[in-house]
Every structure is written in structure tokens, then in C-alpha cells.
NUDRENFI-619047 format. One record per atom (N, C-alpha, C, CB): residue number from 1; residue in one letter; atom name; x, y, z. Coordinates in steps of 0.05 Angstrom, whole numbers, always signed. Glycine has a CB too. Layout:
<sites>
<site k="NUM" r="a" a="CA" px="X" py="Y" pz="Z"/>
...
</sites>
This chain:
<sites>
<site k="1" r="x" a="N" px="-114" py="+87" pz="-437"/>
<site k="1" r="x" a="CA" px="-87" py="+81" pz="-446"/>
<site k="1" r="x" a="C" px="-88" py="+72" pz="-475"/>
<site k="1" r="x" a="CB" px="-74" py="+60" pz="-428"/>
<site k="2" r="x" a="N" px="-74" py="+49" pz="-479"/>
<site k="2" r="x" a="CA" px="-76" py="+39" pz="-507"/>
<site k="2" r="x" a="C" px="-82" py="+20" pz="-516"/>
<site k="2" r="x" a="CB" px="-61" py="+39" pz="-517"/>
<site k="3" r="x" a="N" px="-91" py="+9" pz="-538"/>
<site k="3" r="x" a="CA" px="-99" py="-17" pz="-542"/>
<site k="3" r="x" a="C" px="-90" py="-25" pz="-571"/>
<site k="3" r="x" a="CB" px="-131" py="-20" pz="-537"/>
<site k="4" r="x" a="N" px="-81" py="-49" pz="-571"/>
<site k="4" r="x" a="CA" px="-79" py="-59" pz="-598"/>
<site k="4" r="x" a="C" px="-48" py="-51" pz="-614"/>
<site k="4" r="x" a="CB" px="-106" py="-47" pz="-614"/>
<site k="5" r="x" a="N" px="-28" py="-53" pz="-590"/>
<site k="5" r="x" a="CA" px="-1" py="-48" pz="-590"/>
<site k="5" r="x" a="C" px="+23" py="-67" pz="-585"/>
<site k="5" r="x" a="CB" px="+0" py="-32" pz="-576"/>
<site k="6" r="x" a="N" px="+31" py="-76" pz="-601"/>
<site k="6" r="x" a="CA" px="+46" py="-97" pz="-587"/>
<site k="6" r="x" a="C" px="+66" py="-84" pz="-577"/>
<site k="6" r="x" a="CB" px="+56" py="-118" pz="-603"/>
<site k="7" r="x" a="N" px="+75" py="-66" pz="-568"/>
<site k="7" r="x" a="CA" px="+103" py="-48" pz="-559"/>
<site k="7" r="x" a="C" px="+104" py="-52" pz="-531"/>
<site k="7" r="x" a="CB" px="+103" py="-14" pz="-564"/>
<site k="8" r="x" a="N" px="+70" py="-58" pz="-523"/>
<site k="8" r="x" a="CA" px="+61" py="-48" pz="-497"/>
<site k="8" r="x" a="C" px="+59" py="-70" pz="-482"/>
<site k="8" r="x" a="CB" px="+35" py="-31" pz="-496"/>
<site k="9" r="x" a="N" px="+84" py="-78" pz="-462"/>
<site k="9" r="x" a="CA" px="+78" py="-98" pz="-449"/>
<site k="9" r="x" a="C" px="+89" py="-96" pz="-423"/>
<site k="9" r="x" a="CB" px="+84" py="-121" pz="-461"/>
<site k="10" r="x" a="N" px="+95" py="-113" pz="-407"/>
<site k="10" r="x" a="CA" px="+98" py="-116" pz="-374"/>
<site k="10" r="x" a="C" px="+112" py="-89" pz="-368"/>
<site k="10" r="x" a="CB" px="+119" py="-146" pz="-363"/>
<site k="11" r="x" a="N" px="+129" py="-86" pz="-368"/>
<site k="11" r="x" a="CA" px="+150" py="-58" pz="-362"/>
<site k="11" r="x" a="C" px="+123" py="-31" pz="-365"/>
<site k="11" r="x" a="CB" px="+184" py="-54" pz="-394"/>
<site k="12" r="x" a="N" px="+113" py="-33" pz="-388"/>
<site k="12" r="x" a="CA" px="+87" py="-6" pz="-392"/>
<site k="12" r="x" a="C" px="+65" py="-7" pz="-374"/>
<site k="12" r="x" a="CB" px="+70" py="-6" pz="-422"/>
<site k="13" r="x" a="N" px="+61" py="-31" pz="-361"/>
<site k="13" r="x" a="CA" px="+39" py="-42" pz="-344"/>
<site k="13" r="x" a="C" px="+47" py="-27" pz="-308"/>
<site k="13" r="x" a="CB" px="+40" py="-83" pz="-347"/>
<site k="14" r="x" a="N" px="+72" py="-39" pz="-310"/>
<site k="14" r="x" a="CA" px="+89" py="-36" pz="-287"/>
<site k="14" r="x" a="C" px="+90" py="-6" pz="-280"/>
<site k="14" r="x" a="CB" px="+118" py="-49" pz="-293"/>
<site k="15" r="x" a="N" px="+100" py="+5" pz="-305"/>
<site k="15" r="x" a="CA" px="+102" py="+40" pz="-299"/>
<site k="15" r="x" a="C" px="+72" py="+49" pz="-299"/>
<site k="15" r="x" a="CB" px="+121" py="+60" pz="-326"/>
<site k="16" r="x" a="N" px="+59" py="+42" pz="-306"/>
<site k="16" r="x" a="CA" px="+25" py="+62" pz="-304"/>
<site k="16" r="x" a="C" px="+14" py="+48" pz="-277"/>
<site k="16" r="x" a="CB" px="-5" py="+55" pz="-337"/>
<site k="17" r="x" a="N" px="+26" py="+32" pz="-257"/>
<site k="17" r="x" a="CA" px="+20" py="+21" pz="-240"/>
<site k="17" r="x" a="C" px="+30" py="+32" pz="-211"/>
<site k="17" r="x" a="CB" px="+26" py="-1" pz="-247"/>
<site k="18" r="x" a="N" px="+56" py="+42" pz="-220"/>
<site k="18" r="x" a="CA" px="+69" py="+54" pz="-195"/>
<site k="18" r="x" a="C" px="+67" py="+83" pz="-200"/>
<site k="18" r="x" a="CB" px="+99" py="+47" pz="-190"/>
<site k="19" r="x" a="N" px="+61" py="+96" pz="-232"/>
<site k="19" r="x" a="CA" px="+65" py="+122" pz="-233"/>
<site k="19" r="x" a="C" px="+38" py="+130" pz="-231"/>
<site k="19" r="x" a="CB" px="+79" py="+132" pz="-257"/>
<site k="20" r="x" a="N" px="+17" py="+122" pz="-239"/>
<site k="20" r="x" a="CA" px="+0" py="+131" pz="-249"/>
<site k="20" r="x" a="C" px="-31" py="+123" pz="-225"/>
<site k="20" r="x" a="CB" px="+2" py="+119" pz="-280"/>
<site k="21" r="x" a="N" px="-28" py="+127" pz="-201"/>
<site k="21" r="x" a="CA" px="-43" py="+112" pz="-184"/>
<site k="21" r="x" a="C" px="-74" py="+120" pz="-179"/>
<site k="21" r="x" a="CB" px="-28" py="+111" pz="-160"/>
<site k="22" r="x" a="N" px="-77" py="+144" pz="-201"/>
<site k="22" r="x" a="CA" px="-108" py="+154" pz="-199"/>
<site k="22" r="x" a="C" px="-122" py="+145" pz="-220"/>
<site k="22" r="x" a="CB" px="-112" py="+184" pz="-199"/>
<site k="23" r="x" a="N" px="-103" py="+136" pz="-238"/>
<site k="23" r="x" a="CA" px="-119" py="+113" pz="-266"/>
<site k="23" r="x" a="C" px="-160" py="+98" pz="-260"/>
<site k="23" r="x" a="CB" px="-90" py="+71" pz="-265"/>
<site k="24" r="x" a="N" px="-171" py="+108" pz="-278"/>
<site k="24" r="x" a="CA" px="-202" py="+96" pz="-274"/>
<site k="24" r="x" a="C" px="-216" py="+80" pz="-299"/>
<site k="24" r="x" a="CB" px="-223" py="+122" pz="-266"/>
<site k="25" r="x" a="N" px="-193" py="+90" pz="-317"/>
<site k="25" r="x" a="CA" px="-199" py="+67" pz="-341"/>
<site k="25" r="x" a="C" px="-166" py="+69" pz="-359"/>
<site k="25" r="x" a="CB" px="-234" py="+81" pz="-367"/>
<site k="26" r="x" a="N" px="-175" py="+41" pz="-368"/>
<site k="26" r="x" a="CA" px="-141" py="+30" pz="-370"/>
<site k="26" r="x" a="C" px="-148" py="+10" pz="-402"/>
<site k="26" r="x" a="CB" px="-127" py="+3" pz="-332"/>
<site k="27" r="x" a="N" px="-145" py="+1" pz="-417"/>
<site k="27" r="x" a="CA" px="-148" py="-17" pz="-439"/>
<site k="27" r="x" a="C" px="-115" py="-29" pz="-447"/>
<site k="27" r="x" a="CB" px="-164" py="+2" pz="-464"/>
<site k="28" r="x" a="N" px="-120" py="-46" pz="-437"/>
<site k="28" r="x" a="CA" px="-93" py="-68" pz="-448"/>
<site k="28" r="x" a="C" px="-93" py="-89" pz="-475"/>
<site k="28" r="x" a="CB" px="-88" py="-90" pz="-424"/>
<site k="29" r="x" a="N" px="-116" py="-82" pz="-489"/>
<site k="29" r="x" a="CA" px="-131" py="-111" pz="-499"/>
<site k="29" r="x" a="C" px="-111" py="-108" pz="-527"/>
<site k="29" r="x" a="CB" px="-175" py="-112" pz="-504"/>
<site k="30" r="x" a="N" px="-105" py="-127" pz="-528"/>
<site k="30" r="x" a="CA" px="-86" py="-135" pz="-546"/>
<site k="30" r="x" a="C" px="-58" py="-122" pz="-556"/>
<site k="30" r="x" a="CB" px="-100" py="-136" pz="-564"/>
<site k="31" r="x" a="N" px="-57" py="-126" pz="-529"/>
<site k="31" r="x" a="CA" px="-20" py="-120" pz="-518"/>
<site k="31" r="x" a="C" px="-5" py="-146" pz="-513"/>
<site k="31" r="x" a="CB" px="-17" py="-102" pz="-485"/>
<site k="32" r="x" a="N" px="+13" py="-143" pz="-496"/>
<site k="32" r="x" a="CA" px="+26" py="-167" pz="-481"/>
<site k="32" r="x" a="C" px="+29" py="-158" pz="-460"/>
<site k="32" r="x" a="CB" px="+50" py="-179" pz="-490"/>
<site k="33" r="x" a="N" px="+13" py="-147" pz="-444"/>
<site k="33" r="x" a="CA" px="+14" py="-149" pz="-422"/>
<site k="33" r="x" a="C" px="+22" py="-171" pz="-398"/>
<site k="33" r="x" a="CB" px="-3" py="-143" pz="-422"/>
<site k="34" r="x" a="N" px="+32" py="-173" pz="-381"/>
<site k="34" r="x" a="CA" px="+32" py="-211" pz="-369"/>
<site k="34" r="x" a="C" px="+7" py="-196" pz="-337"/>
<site k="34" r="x" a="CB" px="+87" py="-232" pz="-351"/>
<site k="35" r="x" a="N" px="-4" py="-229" pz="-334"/>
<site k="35" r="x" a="CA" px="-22" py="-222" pz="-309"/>
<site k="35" r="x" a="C" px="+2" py="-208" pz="-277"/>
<site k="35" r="x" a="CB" px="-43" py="-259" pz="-300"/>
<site k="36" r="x" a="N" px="+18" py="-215" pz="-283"/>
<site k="36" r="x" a="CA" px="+34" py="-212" pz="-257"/>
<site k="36" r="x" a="C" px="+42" py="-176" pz="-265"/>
<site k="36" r="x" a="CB" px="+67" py="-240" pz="-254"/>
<site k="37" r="x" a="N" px="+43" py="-165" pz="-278"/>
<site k="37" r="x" a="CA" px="+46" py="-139" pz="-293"/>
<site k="37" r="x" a="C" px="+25" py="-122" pz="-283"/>
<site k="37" r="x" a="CB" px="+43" py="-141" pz="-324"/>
<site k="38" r="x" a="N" px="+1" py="-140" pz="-288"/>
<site k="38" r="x" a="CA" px="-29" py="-115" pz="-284"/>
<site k="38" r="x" a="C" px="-26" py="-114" pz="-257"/>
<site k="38" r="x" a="CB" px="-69" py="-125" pz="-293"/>
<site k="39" r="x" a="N" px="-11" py="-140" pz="-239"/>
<site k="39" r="x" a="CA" px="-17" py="-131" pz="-208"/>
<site k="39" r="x" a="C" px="-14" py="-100" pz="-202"/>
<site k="39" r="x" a="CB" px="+4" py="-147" pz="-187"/>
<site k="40" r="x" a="N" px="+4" py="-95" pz="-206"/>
<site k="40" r="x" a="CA" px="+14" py="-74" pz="-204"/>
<site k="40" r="x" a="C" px="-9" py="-38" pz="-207"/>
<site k="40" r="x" a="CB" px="+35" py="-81" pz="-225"/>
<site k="41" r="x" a="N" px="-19" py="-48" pz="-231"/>
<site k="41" r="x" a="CA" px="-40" py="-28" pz="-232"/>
<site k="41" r="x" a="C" px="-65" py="-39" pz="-218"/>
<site k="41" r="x" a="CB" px="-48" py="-20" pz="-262"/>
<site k="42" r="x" a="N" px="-67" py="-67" pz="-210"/>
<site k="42" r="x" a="CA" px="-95" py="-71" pz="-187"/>
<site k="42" r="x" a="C" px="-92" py="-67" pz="-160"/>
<site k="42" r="x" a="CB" px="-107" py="-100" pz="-185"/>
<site k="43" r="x" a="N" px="-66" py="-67" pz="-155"/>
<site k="43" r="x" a="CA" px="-63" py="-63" pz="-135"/>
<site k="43" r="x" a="C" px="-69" py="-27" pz="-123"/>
<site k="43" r="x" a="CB" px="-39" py="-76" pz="-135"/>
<site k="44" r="x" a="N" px="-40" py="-19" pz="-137"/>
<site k="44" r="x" a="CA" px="-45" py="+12" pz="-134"/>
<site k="44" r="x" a="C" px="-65" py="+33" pz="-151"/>
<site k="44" r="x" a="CB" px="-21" py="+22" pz="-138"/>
<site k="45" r="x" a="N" px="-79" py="+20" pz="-159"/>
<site k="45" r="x" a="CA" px="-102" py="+42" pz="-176"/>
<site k="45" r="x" a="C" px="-119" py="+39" pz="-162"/>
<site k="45" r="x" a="CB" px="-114" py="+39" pz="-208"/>
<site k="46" r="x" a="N" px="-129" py="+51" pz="-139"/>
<site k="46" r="x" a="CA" px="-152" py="+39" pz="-130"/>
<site k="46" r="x" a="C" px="-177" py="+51" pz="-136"/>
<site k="46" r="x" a="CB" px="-150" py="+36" pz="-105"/>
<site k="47" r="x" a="N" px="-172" py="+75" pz="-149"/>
<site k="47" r="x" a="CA" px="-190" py="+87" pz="-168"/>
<site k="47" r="x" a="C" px="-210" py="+68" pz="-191"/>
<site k="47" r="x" a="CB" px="-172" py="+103" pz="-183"/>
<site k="48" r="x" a="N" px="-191" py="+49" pz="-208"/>
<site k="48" r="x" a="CA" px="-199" py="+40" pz="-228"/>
<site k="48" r="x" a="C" px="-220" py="+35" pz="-227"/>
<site k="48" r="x" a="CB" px="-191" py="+25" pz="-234"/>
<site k="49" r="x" a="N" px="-228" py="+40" pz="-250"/>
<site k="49" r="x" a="CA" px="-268" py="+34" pz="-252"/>
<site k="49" r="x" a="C" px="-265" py="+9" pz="-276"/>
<site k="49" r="x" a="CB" px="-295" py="+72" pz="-271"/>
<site k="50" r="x" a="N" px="-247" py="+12" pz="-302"/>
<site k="50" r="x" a="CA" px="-246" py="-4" pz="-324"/>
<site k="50" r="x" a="C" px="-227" py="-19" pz="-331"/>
<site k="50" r="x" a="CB" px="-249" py="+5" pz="-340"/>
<site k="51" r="x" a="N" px="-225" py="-38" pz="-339"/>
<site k="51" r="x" a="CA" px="-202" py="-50" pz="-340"/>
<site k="51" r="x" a="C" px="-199" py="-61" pz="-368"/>
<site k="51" r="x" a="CB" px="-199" py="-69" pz="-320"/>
<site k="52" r="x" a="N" px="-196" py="-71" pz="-392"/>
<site k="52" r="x" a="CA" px="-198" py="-84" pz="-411"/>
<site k="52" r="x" a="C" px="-172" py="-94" pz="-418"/>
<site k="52" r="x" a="CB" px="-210" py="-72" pz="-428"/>
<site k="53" r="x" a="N" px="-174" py="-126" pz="-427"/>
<site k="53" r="x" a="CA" px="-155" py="-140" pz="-429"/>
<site k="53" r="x" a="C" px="-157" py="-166" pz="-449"/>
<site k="53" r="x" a="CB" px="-150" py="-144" pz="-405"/>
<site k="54" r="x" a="N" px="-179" py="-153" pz="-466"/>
<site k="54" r="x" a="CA" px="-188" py="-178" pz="-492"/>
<site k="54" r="x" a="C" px="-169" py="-188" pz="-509"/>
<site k="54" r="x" a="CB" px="-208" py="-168" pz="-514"/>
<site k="55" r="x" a="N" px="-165" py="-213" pz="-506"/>
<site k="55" r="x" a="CA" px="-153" py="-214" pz="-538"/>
<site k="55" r="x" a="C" px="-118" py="-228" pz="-524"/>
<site k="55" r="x" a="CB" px="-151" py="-170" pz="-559"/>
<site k="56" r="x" a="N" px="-113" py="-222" pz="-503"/>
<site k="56" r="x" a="CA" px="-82" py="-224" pz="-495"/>
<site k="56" r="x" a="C" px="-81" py="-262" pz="-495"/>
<site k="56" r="x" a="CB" px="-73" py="-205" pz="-456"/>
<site k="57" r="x" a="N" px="-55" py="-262" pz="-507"/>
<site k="57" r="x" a="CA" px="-50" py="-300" pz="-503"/>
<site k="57" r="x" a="C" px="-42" py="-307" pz="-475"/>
<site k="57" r="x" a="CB" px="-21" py="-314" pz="-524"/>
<site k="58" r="x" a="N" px="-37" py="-331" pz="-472"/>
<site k="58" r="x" a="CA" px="-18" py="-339" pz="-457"/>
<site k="58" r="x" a="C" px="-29" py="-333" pz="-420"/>
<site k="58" r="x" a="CB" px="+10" py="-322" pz="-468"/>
<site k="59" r="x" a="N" px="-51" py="-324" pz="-422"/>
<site k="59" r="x" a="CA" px="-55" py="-310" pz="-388"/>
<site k="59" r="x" a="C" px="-62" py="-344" pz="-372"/>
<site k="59" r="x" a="CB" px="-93" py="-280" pz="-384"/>
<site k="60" r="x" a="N" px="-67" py="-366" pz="-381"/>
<site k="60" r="x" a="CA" px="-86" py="-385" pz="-365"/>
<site k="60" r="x" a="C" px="-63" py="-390" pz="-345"/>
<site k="60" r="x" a="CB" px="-100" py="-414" pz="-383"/>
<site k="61" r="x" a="N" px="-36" py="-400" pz="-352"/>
<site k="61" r="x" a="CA" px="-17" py="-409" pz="-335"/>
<site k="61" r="x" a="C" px="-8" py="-389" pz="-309"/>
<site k="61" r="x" a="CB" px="+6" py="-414" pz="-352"/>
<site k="62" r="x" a="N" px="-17" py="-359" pz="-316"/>
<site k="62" r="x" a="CA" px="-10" py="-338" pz="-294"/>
<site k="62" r="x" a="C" px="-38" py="-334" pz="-277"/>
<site k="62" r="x" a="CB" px="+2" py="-306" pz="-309"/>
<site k="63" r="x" a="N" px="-55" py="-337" pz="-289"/>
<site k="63" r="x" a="CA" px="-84" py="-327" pz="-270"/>
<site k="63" r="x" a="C" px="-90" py="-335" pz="-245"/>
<site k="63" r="x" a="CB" px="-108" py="-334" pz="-281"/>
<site k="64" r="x" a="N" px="-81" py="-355" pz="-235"/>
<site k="64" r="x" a="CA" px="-79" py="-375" pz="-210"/>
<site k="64" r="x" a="C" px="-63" py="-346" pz="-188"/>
<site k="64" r="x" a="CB" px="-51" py="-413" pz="-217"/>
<site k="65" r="x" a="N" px="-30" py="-344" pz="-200"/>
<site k="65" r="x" a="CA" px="-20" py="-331" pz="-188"/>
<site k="65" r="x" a="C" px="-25" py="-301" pz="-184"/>
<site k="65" r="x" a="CB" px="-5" py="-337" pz="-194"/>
<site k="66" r="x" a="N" px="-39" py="-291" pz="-203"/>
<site k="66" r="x" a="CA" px="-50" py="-264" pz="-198"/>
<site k="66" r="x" a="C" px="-71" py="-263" pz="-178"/>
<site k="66" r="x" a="CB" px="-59" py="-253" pz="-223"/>
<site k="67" r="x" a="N" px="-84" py="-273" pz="-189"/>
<site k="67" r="x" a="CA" px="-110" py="-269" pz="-161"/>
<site k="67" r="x" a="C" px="-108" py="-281" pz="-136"/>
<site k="67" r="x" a="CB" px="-138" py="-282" pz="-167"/>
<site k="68" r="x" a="N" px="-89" py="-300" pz="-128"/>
<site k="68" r="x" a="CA" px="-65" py="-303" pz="-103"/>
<site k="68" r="x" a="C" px="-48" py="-274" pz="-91"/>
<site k="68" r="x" a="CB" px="-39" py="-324" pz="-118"/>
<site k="69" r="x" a="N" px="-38" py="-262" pz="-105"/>
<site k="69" r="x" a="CA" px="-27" py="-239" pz="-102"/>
<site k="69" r="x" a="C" px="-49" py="-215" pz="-92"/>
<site k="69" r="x" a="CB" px="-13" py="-233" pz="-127"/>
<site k="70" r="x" a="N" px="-73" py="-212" pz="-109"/>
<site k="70" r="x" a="CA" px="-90" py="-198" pz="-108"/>
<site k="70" r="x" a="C" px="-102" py="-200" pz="-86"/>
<site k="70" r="x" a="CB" px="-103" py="-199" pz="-126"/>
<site k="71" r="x" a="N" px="-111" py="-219" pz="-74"/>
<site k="71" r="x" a="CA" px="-119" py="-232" pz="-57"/>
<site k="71" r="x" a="C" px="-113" py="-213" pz="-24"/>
<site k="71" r="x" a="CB" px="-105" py="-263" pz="-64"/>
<site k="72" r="x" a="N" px="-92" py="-212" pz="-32"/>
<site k="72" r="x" a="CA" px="-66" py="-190" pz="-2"/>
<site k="72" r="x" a="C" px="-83" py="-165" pz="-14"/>
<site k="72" r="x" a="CB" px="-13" py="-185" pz="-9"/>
<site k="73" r="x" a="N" px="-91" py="-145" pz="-29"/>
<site k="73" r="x" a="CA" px="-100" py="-127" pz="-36"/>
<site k="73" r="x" a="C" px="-117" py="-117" pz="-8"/>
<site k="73" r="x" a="CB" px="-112" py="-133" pz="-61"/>
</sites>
């Protein structure tokens, strides 16, 4: 996908998550992605092999709740 976009955030995460469910490498890293966003592609990609997500602010306050969610996976 893309990296190093600020255009690209929760809503772009959301659609390559429900549309895109054979995804095996994915790069978010320095987007705005939010953690509750990627559920979406961890959940239904079950393909994924890669994931990248360097560089994004703000994830410490959501990470609790993602991998809670993930967790049901």
C-alpha cells in the first residue's frame, strides 16, 4: 500500500480491511492510521504476512484496546 502519506488514515485502513481481504503486505508507516482502524485489516486479512506501522503518533492510549479486540480474532 502506501507509506509516508498523511491523506491516509482510519477510513483508508477501514476500506483495505473490508475490501481488500487477501492483502499479505500492507505499510502504514507514517500515516495516521488509528490502532482501532488496523483492526479491521487484522482481523479480515488473514493472509497478511507484513504489516508496517513506524513512525505513527499517538498509538500508546489505543494499544490496550486493540489487542483486546484482537484478542476475539
Amino acid at each position: 500500500m502506501t507509506s509516508e502519506c498523511v491523506k491516509v488514515g482510519p477510513k483508508t485502513a477501514e476500506a483495505a480491511g473490508q475490501s481488500c481481504p487477501k492483502l499479505t503486505v500492507v505499510n502504514f508507516s507514517f500515516t495516521s492510521v488509528t490502532p482501532v482502524s488496523m483492526a479491521h485489516i487484522l482481523k479480515n486479512c488473514k493472509e497478511l504476512e507484513v504489516l508496517k506501522l513506524a513512525g505513527i503518533q499517538n498509538w500508546v492510549s489505543h494499544t490496550r484496546f486493540t489487542s483486546e479486540l484482537l484478542s476475539e480474532r
